[in-house]
C-alpha positions in Angstrom: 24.7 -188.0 -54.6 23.8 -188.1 -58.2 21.2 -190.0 -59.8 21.6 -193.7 -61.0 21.7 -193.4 -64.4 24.8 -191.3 -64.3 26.7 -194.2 -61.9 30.2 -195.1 -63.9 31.5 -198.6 -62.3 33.7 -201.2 -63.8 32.9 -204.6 -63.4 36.2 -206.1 -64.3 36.6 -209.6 -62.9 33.4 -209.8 -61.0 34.2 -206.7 -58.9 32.5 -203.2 -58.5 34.7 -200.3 -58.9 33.6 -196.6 -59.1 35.2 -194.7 -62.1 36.9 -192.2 -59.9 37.4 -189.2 -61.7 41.6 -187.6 -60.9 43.6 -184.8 -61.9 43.8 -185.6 -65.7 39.9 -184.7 -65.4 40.6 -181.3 -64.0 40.3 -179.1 -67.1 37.0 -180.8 -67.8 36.0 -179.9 -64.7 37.0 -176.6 -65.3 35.1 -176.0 -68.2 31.8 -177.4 -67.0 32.2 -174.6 -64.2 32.9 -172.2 -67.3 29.9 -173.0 -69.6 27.2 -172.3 -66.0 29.7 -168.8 -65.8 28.8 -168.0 -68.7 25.0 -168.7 -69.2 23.9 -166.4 -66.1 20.8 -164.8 -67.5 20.7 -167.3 -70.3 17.7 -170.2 -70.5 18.6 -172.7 -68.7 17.8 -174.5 -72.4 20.6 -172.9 -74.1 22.4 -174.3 -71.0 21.7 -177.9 -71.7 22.8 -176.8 -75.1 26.3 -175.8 -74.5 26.7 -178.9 -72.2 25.0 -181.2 -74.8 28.1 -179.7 -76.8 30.6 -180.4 -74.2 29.7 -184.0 -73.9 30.2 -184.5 -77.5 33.6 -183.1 -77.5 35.0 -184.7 -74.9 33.0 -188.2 -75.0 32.1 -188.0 -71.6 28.4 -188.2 -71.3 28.3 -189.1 -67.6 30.9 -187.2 -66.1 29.8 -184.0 -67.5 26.4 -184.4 -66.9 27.8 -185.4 -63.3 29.7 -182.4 -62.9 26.5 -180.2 -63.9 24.0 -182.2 -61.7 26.1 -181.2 -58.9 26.5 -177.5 -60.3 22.6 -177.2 -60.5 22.5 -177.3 -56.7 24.9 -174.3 -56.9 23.2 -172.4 -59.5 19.6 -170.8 -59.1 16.7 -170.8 -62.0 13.7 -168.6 -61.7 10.5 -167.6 -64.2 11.4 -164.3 -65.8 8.0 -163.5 -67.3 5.7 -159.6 -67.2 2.7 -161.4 -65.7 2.3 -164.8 -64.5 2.3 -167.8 -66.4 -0.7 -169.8 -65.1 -2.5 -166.9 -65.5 -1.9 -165.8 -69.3 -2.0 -169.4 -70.2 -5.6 -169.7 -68.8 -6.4 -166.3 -70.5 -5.4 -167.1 -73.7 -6.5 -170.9 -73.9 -10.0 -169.2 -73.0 -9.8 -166.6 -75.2 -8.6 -169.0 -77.8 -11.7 -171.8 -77.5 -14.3 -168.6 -77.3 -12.9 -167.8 -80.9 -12.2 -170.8 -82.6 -8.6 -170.3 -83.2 -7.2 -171.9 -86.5 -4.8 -169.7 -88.3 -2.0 -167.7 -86.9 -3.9 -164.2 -87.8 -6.3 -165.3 -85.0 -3.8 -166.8 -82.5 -2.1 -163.0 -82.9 -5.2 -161.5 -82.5 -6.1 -163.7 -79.6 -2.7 -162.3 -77.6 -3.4 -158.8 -78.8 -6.6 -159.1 -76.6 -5.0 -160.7 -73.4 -2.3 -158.3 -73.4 -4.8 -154.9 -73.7 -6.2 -157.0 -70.9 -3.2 -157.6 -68.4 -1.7 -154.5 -70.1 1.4 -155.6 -71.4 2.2 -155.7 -74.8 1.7 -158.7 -77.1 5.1 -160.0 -77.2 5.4 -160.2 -73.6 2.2 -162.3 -73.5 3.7 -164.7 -75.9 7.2 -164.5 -73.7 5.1 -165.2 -70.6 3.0 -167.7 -72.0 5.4 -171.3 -71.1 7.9 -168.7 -68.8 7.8 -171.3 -66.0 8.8 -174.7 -67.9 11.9 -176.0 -67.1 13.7 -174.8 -70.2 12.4 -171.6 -70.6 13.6 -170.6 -66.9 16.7 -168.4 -66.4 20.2 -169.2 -64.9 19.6 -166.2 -62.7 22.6 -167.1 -60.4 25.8 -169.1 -59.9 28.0 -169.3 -57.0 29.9 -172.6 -56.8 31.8 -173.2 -53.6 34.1 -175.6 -55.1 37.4 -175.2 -57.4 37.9 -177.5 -60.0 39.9 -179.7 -57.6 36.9 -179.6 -54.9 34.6 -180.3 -58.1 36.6 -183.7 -58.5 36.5 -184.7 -54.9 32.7 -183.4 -54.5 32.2 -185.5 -57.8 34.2 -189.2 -56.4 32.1 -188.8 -52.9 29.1 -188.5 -54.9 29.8 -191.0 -57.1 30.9 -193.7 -54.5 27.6 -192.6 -52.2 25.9 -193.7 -55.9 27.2 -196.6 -56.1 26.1 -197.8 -52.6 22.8 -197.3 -53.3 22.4 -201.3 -54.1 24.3 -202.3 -51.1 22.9 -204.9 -49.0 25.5 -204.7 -45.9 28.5 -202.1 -45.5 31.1 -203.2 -43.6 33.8 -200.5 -42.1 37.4 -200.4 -40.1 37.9 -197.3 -39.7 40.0 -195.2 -37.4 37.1 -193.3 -35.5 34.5 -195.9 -34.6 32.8 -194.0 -32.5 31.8 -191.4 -34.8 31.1 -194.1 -37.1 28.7 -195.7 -34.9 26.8 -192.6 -33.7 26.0 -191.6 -37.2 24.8 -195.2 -38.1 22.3 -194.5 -34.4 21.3 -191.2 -36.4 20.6 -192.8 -39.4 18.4 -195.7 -38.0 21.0 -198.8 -38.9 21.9 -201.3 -37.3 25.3 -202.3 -36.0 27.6 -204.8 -34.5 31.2 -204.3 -34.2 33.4 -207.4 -34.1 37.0 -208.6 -33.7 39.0 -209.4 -36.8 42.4 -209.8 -37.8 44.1 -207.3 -39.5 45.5 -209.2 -42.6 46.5 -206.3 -44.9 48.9 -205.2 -41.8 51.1 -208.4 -42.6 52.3 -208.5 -46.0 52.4 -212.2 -46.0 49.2 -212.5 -45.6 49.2 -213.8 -42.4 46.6 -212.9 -39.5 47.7 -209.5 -37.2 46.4 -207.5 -34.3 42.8 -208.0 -34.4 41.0 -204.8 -35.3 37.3 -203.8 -34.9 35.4 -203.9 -38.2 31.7 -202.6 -37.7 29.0 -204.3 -40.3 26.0 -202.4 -41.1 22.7 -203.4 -42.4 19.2 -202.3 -41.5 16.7 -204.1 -39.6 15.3 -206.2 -42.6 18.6 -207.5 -42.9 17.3 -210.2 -40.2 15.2 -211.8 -42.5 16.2 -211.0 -45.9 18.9 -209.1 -48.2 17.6 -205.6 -49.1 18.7 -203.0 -50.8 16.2 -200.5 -49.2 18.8 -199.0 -46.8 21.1 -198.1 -49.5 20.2 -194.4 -49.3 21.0 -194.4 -45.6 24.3 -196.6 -46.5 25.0 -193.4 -49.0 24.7 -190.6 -46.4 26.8 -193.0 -43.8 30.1 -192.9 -46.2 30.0 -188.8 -45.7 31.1 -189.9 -42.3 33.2 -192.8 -42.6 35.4 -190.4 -45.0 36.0 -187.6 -42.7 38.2 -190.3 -40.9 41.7 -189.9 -40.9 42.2 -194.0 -42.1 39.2 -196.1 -43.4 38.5 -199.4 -45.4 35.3 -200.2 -46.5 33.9 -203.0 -48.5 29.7 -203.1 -49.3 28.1 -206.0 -50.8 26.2 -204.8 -53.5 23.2 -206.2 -55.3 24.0 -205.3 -59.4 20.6 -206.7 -60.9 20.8 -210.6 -58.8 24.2 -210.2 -59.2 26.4 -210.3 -55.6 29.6 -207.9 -56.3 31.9 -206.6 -53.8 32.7 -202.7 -53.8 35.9 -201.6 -51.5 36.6 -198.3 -51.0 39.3 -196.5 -48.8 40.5 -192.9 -47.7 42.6 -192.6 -51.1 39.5 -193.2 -53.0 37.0 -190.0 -51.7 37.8 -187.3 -49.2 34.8 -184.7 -47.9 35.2 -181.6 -49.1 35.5 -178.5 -46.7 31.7 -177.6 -47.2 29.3 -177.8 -44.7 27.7 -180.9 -43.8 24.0 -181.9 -43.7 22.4 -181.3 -40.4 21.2 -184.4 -39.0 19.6 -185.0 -35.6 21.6 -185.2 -32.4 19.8 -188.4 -31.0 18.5 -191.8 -33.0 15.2 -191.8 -30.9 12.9 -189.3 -28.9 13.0 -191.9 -26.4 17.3 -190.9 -25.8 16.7 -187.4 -26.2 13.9 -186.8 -23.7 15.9 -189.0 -20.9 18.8 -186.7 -21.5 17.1 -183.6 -21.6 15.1 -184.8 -17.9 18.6 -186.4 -16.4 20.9 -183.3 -17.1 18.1 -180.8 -15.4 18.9 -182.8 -12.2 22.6 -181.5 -11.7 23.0 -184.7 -10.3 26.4 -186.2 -8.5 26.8 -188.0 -12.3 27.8 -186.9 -15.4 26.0 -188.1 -18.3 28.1 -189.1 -21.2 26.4 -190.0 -24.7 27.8 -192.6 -26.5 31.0 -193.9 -24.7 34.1 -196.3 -25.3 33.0 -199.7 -26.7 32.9 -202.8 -24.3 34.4 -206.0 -25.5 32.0 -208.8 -25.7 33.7 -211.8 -26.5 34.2 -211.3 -30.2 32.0 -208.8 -31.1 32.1 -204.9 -29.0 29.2 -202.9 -27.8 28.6 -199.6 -27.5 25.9 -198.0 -24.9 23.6 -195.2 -25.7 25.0 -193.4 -22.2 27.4 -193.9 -19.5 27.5 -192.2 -16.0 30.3 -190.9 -15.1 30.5 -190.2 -10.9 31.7 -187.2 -10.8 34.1 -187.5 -7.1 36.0 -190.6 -8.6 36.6 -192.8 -11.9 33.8 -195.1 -11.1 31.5 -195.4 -14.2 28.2 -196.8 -14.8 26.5 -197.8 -18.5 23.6 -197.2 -19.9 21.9 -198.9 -22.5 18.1 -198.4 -23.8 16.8 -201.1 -25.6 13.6 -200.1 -26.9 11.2 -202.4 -29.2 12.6 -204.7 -32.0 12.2 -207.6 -33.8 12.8 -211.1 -31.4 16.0 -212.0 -33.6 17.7 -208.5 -32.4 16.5 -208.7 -28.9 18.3 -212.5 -28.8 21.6 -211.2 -30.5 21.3 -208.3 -28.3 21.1 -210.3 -24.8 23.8 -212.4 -26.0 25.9 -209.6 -26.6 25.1 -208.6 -23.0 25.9 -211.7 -21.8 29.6 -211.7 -22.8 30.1 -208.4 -21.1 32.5 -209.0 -18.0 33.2 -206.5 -15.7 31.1 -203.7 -16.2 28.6 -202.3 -14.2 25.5 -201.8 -16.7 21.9 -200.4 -16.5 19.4 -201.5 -18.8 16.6 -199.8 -20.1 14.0 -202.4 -21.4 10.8 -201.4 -23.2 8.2 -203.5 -21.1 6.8 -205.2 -24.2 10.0 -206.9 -24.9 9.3 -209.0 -21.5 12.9 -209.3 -21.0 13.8 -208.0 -18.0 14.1 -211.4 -16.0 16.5 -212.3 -18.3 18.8 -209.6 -18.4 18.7 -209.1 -14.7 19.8 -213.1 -14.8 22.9 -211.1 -16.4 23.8 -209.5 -13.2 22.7 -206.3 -15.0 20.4 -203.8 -13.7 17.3 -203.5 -15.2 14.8 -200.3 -15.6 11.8 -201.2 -17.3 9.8 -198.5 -19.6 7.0 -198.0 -21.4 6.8 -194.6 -23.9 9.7 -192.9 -22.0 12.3 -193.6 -19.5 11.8 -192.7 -15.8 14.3 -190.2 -14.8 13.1 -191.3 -11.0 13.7 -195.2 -11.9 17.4 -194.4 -13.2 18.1 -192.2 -10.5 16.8 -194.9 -8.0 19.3 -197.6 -10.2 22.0 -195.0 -9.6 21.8 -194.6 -6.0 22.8 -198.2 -4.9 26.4 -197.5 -6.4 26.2 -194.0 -4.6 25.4 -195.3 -1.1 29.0 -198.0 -1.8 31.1 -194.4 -3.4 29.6 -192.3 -0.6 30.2 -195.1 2.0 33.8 -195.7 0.7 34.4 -192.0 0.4 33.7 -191.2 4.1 35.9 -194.0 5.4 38.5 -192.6 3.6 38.1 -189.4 6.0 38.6 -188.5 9.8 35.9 -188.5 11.9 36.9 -184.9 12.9 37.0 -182.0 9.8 38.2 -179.1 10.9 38.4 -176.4 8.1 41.0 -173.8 8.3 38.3 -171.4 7.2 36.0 -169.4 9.4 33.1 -170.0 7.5 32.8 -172.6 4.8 29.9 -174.3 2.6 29.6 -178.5 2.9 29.9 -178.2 -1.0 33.4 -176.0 -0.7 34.3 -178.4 2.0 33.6 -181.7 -0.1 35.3 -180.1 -3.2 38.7 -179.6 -1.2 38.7 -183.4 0.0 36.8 -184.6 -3.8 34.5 -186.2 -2.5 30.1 -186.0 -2.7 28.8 -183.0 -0.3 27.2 -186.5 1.2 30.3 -187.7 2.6 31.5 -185.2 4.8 27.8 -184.4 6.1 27.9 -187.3 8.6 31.5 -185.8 10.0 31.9 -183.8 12.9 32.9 -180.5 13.2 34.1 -179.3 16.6 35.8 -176.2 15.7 32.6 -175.3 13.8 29.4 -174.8 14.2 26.5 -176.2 11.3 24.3 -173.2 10.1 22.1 -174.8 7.4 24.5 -176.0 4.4 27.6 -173.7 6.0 30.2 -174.6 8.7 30.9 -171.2 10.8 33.0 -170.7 13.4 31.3 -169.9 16.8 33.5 -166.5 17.5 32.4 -165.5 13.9 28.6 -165.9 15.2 29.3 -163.9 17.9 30.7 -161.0 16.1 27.4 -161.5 13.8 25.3 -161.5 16.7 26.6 -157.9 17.5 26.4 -156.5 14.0 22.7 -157.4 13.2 20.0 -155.5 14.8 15.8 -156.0 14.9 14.7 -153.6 12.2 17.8 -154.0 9.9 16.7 -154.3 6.1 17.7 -158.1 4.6 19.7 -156.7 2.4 22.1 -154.8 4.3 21.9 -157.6 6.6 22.5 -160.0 4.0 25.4 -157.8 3.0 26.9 -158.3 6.7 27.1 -162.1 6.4 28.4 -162.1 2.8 31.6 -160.3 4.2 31.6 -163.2 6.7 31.6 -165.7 4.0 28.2 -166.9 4.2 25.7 -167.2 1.0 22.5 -168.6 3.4 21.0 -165.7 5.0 17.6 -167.4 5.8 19.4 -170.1 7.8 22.1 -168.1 9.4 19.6 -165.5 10.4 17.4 -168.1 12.2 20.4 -169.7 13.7 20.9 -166.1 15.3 17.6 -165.0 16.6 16.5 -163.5 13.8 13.4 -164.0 11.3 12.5 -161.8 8.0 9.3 -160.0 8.1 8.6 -160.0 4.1 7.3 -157.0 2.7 5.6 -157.7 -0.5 8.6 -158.6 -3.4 10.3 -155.9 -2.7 12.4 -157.2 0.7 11.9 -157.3 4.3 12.8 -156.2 7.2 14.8 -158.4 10.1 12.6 -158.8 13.1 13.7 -161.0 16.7 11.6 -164.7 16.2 10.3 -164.0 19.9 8.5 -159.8 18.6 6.3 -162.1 16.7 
């Protein structure tokens, strides 16, 4: 982004138009890059000199000093000085009062003393003495990542992100809403998406397929226009441009003046330079819940952010969905922590034009709306600092008893694996189903040995290979060749108990020698 006072907009008939710099600006570009080339291990004054001389020729005050404000964050300045600034300065201005210092004879003599001091000579005193202001420092390195061409396109982003800083509300169509939205979440914005029709895809002007526009503002926008948010509105366009298509039109406050800014993907592109790390959730709140749910290696799959729901004309998208991992059945879930009472209303209506969807809400106790939204025929999971893991999982397992319920009907009461020995998870997996499904079955080719389905004869055989006084590992290495993972229950279902011996292992030992 550059600073304001080097914004170039035209505000020909009433609008708001970025002065885009393009090809024709190219050799401009490449000169700026040429005068910070060649001033490594100059003062960064003589610097400003040769750019000061560049603006002159070319008539371009703001674009060249646009150019450099950009190169400055690609160039590096440091103090070149003998001894340290703060230091001599303090030395000499001491030095200087002590003596009375009028003439230049006694300023010289002055430094003559300070350097016997620090023991340097004189001149570098007087070199060291304003080392560390701005203008004095050196251009000690420059390594732009950027061509001329990337210069330009560095330059129009940064000028366009400018000229949003006095927006008021950014509205966006753009082919990757999602992405849109989740960096408006990280950014602390506020969103709705709604239907409208896509008049610029029928050249006569009349109304098309509706598309999904999402308008942006922040949370003052509830009571009053700001321009506060601009900043954030700035950072959001280095998103909305990494889209393949975009169109995007800000309201911008110019001075009490209302002017409309538009800007599409032929406008500014990103350029291939690494963007600014930002967080990966919009609220503690978000990332603690999904950092506690995923420990669980639950039956569900937690998915952040996903598709938006239609709701009426607007869409909403929930912070999470779950997705049940043995079918297509989803469940959403949104966390509606503490706002202002104007959100919270547009935020149950929105709610309330969902159809069809099976939604679990999240609501931060002070709101006191959880009556209401559970009068939505949604599920509700109140909170206060952080969300229950226990309370969703709870909210999760009424759909799981229905899946699990369903799933097992959809089985024979007899299973009868081909293999001799088989887990209830393996078993589940083959038929895609939860491990709960197929534990209420019968097995009569089988018998149950903790979590593992084993064949009687394979027992047998077992029965005649393990022997009191065997180690548990090499009787753990016996029922691995038979296909079988639980030695603790298998053991027990054979006679046999473990007689620990420290960390190190144990020893097998008949449950009646005890």
């Amino acid at each position: 982004m550059l600073t304001k006072d080097l914004l170039r907009v035209s505000r020909r008939g009433g609008g708001y138009r970025p002065l885009f710099a393009d090809a024709d600006d190219e050799p401009l570009a490449e000169r700026v890059l040429g005068v910070y080339r060649e001033h490594v291990d100059e003062p960064r004054a003589t610097l400003e000199a040769a750019l000061t001389d560049l603006e002159r020729e070319g008539g371009a005050f703001k674009l060249v000093r646009g150019f450099a404000k950009l190169l400055d964050r690609e160039a590096t300045f440091e103090t070149r000085a003998a001894v340290d600034p703060e230091r001599v300065r303090d030395a000499v201005f001491r030095r200087a009062e002590e003596r009375s210092v009028v003439t230049s004879d006694e300023r010289a003599a002055v430094l003559r003393e300070v350097a016997d001091r620090f023991g340097v000579a004189p001149d570098e005193i007087e070199a060291a003495l304003y080392a560390d202001l701005d203008d004095r420092q050196v251009l000690a390195t420059f390594e732009p990542r950027w061509s001329a061409a990337d210069l330009i396109a560095q330059y129009n982003l940064s000028l366009a992100q400018t000229a949003l800083f006095d927006a008021t509300e950014v509205r966006v169509r753009t082919a990757d809403p999602k992405a849109l939205v989740s960096a408006v979440k990280r950014l602390r914005l506020m969103y709705e998406i709604r239907k409208v029709p896509d008049e610029r895809a029928r050249p006569d002007g009349r109304s098309g397929p509706p598309v999904r526009e999402v308008i942006v503002t922040g949370p003052d926008a509830l009571f009053r226009r700001s321009r506060r948010y601009g900043t954030r509105f700035a950072r959001l366009l280095r998103t909305v441009a990494t889209a393949p298509e975009w169109y995007l039109e800000a309201d911008i406050d110019d001075r009490g003046t209302e002017r409309l800014l538009e800007l599409d993907a032929g406008d500014v592109t990103v350029p291939n330079v690494e963007p600014l790390a930002e967080p990966a959730f919009d609220s503690g709140v978000e990332a603690d819940f999904a950092a506690r749910f995923r420990a669980l290696d639950l039956d569900w799959d937690l998915v952040r952010e996903p598709e938006p729901l239609e709701s009426g004309a607007y869409v909403v998208i929930p912070d999470f969905a779950f997705d049940w991992r043995h079918s297509s059945f989803r469940v959403f879930f949104e966390i509606m922590g503490f706002w202002t009472p104007e959100y919270v209303e547009k935020k149950l209506s929105r709610l309330a034009d969902l159809e069809d969807v099976e939604l679990v809400v999240a609501v931060d106790e002070s709101l006191g709306v959880g009556e209401e939204i559970e009068a939505l025929d949604h599920r509700v999971v109140p909170y206060s600092g952080n969300v229950r893991v226990k309370d969703v999982r709870d909210a999760l397992r009424r759909y799981e008893e229905t899946l699990v319920a369903d799933a097992a009907a959809d089985l024979p009461d007899d299973l009868v694996p081909d293999a001799d020995a088989v887990t209830l998870a393996e078993l589940a997996a083959e038929y895609g189903v939860s491990e709960s499904a197929v534990e209420g079955k019968s097995f009569p080719d089988h018998e149950r040995v903790g979590r593992t389905l084993v064949r009687p004869a394979v027992l047998d055989d077992l029965r005649g290979r393990i022997e009191p006084g065997m180690s548990l590992s090499e009787a753990e290495a016996v029922l691995a060749e038979a296909g079988i993972d639980d030695a603790s229950a298998a053991l027990s279902a054979l006679g046999y108990r473990v007689e620990w011996d420290g960390l190190s292992g144990g020893t097998v030992r008949e449950k009646e020698a005890r």
